[in-house]
C-alpha positions, 0 to 999 in steps of 0.5 A: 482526519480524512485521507486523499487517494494521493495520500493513501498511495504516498503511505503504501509506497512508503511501507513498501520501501521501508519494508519489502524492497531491498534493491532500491526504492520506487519512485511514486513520481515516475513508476511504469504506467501500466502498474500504476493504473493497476494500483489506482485500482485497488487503491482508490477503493482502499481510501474511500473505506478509510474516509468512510470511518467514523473515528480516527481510532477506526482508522488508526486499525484499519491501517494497522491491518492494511500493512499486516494484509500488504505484509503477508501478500508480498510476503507469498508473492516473493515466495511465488516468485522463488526469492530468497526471504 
């Protein structure tokens, strides 16, 4: 199953909110422009390596490991910014 730019943005959104932002959720329909942008960076070449794999099991684990890497990212990025964990 092949996955869209859109769709891959919808499901880290979605982790996002689901496990790192306690004060309220994003809005992947009006978020602010500038981080979007930033986003669509990093995401587009995200999605186009999950549609270059070869078996949905392949991309079953790099998703898994997506979130694991988005995981630990945000995890140090809070620390970084001195919130509580």
């Amino acid at each position: 199953m092949k996955i869209t730019k859109s769709q891959l943005k919808q499901i880290i959104m979605e982790e996002l909110n689901e496990t790192h932002y306690a004060l309220g959720p994003l809005s992947v329909d009006v978020p602010d422009q500038y981080v979007m942008e930033k986003l669509a960076q990093v995401v587009d070449p995200i999605a186009d390596v999950y549609n270059d794999l070869a078996t949905p099991e392949e991309q079953e684990t790099f998703e898994e490991n997506l979130v694991k890497e988005i995981d630990e990212y945000v995890q140090q990025w809070r620390q970084q910014r001195g919130e509580e964990m």
